[in-house]
N, C-alpha and C positions, 0 to 999 in steps of 0.2 A: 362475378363472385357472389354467394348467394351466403350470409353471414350465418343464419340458423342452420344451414348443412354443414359448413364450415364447424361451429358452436357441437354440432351431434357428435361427426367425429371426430374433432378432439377430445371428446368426453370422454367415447368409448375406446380411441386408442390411451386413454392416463389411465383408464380402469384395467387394460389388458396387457401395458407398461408397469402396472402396482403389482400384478399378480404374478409378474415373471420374474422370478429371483435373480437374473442376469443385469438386470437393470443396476442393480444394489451398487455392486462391484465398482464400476466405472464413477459413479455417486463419493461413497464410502472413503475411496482410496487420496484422493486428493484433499477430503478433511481430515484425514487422518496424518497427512503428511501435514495439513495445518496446524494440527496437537502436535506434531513431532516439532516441529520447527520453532511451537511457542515455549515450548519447555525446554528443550536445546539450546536457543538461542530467541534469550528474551531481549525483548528490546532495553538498548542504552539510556540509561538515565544521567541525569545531569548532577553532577557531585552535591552532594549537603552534607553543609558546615553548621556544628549546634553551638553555638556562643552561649554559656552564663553567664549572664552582667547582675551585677550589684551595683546601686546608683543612692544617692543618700538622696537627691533631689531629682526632677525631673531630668531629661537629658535627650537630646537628640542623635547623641552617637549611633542608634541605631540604625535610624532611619541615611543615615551621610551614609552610614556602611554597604546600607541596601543598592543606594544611587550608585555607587562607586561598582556594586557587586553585576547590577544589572541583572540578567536574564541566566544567566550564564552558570549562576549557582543557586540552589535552593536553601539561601541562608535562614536559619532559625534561632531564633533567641528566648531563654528561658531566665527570665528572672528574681534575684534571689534575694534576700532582706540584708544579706552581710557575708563579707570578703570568703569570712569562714565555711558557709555555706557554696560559695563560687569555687574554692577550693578543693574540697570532698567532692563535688562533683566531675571536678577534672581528673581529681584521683582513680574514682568509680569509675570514669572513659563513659559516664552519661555527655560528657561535653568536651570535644575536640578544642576549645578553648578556654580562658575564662576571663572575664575583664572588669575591673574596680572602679569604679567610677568617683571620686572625691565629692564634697560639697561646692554647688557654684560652679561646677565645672566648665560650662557652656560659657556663661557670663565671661569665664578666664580666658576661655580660647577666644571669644570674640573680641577682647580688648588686648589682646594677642602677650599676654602675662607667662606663657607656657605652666599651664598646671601641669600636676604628676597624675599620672594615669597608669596603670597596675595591670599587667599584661600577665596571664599565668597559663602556663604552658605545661605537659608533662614534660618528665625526666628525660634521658635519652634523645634517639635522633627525632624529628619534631614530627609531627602529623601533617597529612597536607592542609587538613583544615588548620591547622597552627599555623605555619607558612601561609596561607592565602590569608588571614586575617591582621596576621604582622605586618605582610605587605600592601593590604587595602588601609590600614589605618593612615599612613603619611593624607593619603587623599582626602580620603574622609576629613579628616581634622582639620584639612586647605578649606577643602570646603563651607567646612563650620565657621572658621577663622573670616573666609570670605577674600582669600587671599586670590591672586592672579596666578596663574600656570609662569612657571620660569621662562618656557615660551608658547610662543601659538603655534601648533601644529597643522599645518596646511596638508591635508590629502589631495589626490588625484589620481584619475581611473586610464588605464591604456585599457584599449579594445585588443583582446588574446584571439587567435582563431580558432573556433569553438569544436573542442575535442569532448567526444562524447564518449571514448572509449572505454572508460574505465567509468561506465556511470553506476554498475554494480558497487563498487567501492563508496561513490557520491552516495549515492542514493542510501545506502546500508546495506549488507546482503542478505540480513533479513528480510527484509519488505522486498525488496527484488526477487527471494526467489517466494514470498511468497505468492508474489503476482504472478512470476512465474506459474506457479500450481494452477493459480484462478483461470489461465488460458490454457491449463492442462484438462481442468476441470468442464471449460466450454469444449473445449474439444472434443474429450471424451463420453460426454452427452450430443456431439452432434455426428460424431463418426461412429458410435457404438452402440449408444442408446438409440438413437431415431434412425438409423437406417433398419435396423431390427425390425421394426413395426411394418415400415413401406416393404422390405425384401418379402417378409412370412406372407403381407397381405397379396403378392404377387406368385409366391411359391402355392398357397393353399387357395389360389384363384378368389378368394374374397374380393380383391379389386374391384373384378367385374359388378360384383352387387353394387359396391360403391359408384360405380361411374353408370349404372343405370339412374341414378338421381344426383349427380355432384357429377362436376366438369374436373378436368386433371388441375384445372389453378384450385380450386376447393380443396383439393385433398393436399398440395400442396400447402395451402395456409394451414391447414387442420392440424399438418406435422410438425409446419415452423413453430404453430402456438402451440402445441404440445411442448417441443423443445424448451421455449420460452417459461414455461411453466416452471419446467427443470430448472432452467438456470437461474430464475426468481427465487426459488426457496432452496438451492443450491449456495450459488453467493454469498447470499448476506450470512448464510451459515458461515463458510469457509471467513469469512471475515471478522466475525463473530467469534468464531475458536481463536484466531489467530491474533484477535486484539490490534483489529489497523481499521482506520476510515481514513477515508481521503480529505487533503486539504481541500483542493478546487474539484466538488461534486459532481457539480454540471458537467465541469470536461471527462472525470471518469466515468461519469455513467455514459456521456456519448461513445467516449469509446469501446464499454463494453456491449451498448446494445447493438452496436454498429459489426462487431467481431461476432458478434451472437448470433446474428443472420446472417453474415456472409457463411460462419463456421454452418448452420443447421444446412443454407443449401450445398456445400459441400458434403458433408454427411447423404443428406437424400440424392444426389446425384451420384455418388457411389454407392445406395440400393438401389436407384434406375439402372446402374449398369452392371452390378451383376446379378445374376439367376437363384442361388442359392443364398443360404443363411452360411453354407460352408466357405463358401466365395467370398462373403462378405469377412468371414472369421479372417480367413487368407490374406485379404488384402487392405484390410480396413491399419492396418500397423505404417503402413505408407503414408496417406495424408496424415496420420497422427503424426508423424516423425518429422513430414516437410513444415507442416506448423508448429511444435514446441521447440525445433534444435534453432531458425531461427531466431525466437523471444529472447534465447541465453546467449546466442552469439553475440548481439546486440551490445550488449552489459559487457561485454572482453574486453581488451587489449586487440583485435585482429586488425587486420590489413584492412586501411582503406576501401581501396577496392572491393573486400568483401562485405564491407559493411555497406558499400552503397549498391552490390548485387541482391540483398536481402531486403534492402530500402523496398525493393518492387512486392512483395509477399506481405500479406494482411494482416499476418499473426506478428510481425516487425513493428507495422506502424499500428498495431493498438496497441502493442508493449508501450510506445512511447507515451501516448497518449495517458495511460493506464501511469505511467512513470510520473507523467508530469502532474498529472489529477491528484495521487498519494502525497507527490510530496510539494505542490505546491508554485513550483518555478518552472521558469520556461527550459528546461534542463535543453531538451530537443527543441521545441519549438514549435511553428510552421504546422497548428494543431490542423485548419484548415485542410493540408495538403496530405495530414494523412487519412482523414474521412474521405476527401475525395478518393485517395489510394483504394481504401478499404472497401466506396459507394461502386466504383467502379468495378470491382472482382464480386459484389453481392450482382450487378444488373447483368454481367456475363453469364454468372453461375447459374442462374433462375431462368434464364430465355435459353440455353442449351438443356433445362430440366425439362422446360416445359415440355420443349421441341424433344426429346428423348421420350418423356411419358406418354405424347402423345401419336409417335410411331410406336413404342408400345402397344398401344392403345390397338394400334389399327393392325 
């Protein structure tokens, strides 16, 4: 492989890729379902509860309430010089609760005196944030008190056999389908956009010029890295519109570089095989269709069976991959086993390209 011949024509097919308005299309469409998808269907947020406390002296009730609240809500607390003030603003529905604090308060609960504490609520049926904060105070206040739990709660885990069926549901169906799109996106840069360039360069005989100075592996890399080009400033868009990064980086980006090149030589081994640009319009909707229906099967409810039939297809095990990178857990697992899946259908794909470009050739 010879890197500066390699470096030339990837240059001049991104120059002769920019100027051909077909490109746009296959680019365009799947960011475009990324704005559809962020504004349809924005991501869940985690409930907030806005407390107004008024406290004559310091006070730790807020912070017991935090402990008690954990992760789970985004409690806020706005504090106010007098009851009166804590009031008006419950009324105004500035604050889904509002809480009085006495003098000495802390001091009372810790020598266990039970102070009065001044819970104020709107009228009618109660808010949830009203409800989650009537029912966090018992603890809270255990807390402060320094009291012992009535009893000790022992947990313990049983091993479930691990159903992945429904990981569209686990995972959210937003971010599912919009990974979904991102291997719509590899796809359709490597089945529409890049066989384009290799079909025309073999219909309009330029090839030939090409391989008087560059071997068939050169022109091959020239097109992966062209691809690659694509899907660098491609991605982080669609990711970018769509408002997601992955928890564990490393494993999604191996997964996606890894679907990236097996997807591009798929793509150039259906312009090695057929003759026209019309050939390629024809048939290029086939591999698009064996790798994206895949990605969504995955995410279902289906049969066993079917899920471990699609286990063997590349666009399957970088969903998982791409799955478990987003959100963080070993949802699937076994990351290992689908790089090899995935290393295995790229070293197939490339030694029947070569072997095709180079009877071409001859």
């Amino acid at each position: 492989m010879h890197p500066r011949i390699v470096l030339a024509i990837a240059f001049k097919d991104l120059k002769d890729a920019l100027r051909d308005g077909r490109v746009l299309l296959p680019l365009l469409l799947p960011i475009g379902l990324g704005v559809l998808y962020n504004v349809t269907m924005p991501e869940v947020q985690k409930p907030k509860v806005t407390v107004a406390i008024s406290s004559a002296d310091a006070t730790q009730l807020p912070q017991a309430l935090r402990a008690v609240a954990g992760s789970s809500v985004d409690l806020r607390f706005n504090t106010y010089s007098s009851a009166v003030d804590v009031r008006s603003q419950v009324q105004a529905k500035n604050a889904d609760v509002g809480i009085v604090v006495p003098a000495g308060f802390d001091a009372a609960v810790a020598a266990g005196s039970a102070p009065d504490l001044l819970l104020i609520r709107p009228t009618g049926s109660p808010t949830t944030g009203a409800i989650y904060i009537s029912s966090a105070l018992d603890g809270a206040l255990r807390q402060m008190a320094g009291q012992h739990a009535p009893a000790v709660v022992t947990s313990d885990t049983v091993a479930l056999p691990r159903d992945t069926s429904y990981v569209m549901v686990d995972v959210g169906i937003r971010k599912y389908l919009v990974l979904g799109t991102l291997v719509m996106l590899i796809a359709m840069i490597a089945i529409y956009v890049l066989p384009i360039l290799l079909t025309e360069e073999y219909e309009k005989k330029t090839a030939d010029a090409l391989l008087l100075v560059a071997t068939q592996t050169d022109v091959v890399a020239a097109k992966v890295a062209v691809g690659l080009v694509y899907i660098a400033v491609s991605v982080p868009l669609l990711l970018v519109v769509a408002q997601m990064s992955p928890v564990n980086a490393p494993l999604f980006i191996s997964g996606l570089v890894a679907l990236s090149v097996t997807m591009l030589g798929v793509g150039l081994l259906l312009g090695a095989l057929v003759r026209s640009v019309n050939q390629l319009n024809t048939w290029s909707s086939i591999p698009l269709l064996l790798v994206i229906m895949p990605v969504f099967f995955i995410g279902l409810g289906l049969p066993r069976w079917v899920q471990e039939a699609i286990a063997v297809l590349p666009g399957s095990q970088a969903m998982k991959l791409l799955v478990d990178g987003v959100s963080g857990q070993a949802i699937y697992g076994d990351s290992w086993l689908s790089l090899v899946v995935i290393a295995a259908w790229a070293v197939a794909i490339y030694v029947v390209l070569v072997r095709i470009l180079s009877r071409r050739e001859t």
